[in-house]
C-alpha positions in Angstrom: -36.6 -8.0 -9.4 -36.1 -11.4 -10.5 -32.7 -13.1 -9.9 -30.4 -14.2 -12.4 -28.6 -17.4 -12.8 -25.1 -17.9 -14.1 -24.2 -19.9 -16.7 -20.8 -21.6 -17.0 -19.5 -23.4 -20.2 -16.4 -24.8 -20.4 -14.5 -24.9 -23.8 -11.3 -25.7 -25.4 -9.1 -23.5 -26.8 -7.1 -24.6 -30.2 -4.8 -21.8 -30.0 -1.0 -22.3 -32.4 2.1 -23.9 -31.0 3.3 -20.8 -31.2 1.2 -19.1 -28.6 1.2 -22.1 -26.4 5.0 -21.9 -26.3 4.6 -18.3 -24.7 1.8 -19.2 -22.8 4.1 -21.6 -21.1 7.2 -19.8 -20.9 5.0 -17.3 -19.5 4.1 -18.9 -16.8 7.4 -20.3 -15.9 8.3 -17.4 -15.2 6.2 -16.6 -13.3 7.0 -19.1 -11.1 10.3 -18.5 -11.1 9.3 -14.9 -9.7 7.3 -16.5 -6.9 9.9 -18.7 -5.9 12.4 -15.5 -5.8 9.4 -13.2 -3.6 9.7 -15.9 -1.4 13.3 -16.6 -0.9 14.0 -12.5 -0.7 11.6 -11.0 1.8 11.9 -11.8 5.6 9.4 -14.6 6.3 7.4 -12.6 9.2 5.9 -10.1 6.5 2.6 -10.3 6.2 2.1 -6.9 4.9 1.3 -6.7 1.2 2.2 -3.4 0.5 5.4 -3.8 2.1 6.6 -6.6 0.7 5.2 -5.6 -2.8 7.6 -2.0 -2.2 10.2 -4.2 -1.2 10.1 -6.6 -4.2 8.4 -5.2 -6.9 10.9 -3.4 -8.9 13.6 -6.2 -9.1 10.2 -8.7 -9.9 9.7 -6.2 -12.9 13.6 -5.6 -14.1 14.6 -9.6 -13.2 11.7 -11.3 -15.0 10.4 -8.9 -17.3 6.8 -9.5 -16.2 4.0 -7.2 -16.5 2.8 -4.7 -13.9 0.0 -7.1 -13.1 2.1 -10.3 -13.5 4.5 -8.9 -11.5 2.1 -7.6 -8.3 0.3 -11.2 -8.6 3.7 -12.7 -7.9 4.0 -10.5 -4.8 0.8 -11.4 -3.5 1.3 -15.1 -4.2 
């Protein structure tokens, strides 16, 4: 079987000031949410799971992130 070789390209995206407004608020928030993960769970847990039952629902009803935003927070 012969092997395949990736190919990156990098691009720019011209996207409206619109969407990088929420692109950015986005993200701070998201932030914000990692900076509260870390400031409310003990700082010996290692456990992901744990913390994620610990945290996740006030990451979700506090910031308003996404399922998957929120459980990136978590992890981060």
């Amino acid at each position: 079987m012969p092997e395949t070789q990736p190919i990156t390209v990098a691009c720019k995206l011209e996207i409206s000031n619109t969407l990088a407004k929420e692109i950015e608020d986005t993200l701070l928030v998201f932030a914000t949410s990692c900076d509260w993960v870390n400031q409310n769970t003990p700082n010996k847990m290692t456990n992901k799971t744990a913390m994620q039952s610990l945290v996740y629902k006030n990451v979700r009803t506090n910031f308003g992130l996404s399922a998957n935003l929120a459980i990136q927070a978590v992890r981060r």
